[in-house]
C-alpha positions in Angstrom: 57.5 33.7 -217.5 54.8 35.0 -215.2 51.4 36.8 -215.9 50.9 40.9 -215.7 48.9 41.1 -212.6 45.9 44.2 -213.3 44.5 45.8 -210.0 41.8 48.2 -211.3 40.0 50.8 -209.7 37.7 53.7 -211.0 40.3 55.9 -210.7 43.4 53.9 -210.7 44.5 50.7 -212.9 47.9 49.0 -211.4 50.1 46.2 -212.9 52.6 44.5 -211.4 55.0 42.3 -213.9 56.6 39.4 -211.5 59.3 39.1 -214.1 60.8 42.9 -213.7 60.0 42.9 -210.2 63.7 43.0 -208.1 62.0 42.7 -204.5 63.3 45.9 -203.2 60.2 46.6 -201.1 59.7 49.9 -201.6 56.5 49.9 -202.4 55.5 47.7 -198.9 57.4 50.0 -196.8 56.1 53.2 -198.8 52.3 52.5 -198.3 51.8 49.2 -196.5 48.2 49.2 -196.9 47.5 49.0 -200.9 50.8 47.0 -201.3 51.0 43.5 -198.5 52.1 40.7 -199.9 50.4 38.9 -197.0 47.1 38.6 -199.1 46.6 36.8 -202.4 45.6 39.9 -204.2 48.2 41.8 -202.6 47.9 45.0 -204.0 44.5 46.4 -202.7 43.8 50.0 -204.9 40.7 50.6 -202.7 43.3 51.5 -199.7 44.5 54.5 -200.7 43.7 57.4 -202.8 44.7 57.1 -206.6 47.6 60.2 -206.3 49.1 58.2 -203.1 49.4 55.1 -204.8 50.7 57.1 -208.2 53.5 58.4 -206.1 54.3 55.3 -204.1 54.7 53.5 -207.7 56.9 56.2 -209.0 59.2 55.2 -206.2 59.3 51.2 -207.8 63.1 51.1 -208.8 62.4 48.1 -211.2 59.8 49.3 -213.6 57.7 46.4 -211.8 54.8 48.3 -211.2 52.9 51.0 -213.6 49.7 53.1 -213.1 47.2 54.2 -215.3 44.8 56.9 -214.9 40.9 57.0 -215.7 40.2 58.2 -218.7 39.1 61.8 -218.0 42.9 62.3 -216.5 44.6 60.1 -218.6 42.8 59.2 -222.1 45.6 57.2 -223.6 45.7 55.3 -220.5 43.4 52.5 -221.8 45.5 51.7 -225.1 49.0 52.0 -222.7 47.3 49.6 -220.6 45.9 46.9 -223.3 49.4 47.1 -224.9 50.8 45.9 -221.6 48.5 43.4 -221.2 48.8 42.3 -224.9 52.8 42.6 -225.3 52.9 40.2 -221.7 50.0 37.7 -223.2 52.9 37.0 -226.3 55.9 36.8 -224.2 53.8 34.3 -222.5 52.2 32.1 -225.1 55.9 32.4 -226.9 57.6 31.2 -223.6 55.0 28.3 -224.1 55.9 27.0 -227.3 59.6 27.8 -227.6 59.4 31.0 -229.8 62.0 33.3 -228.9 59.6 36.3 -228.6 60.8 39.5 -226.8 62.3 38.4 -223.7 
């Protein structure tokens, strides 16, 4: 079980979840500069403006990757996101110590 990776941005949060991810690419060969697995943090949010990278994400075929909005678009975006971030933090600690969690 791998860690939700959180890319945020003023206008623009991402996550990535490794363990829904199918490698399809669409995201790199949709827009190439916010999503290059080349660099460490390889989603880069400053690349592109927030609605670009909202509709290359809406192209993930996996689920892999979700966006949330700042909180003047969006204002249940910051509890969607903490839930994410929380419900991945249990699978993760349950991986860890055998419990069988949600999985």
């Amino acid at each position: 079980m791998k860690r939700l990776q959180v890319y945020p941005a003023p206008e623009i949060t991402v996550t990535f979840d490794p363990n829904v991810c199918k490698h399809s690419g669409v995201c790199l060969m949709t827009l190439p500069a916010v999503f290059d697995v080349r660099r460490a943090r390889w989603i880069d949010v400053d690349a592109a403006a927030a609605d670009r990278i909202a509709d290359a994400i809406d192209r993930c075929p996996s689920g892999a990757l979700k966006y949330y909005r700042n909180a003047s678009r969006d204002p249940d975006a910051a509890d969607r996101l903490k839930a994410a971030v929380d419900a991945n933090a249990k699978a993760l600690a349950d991986a860890a110590d055998g419990s069988p969690g949600e999985r």
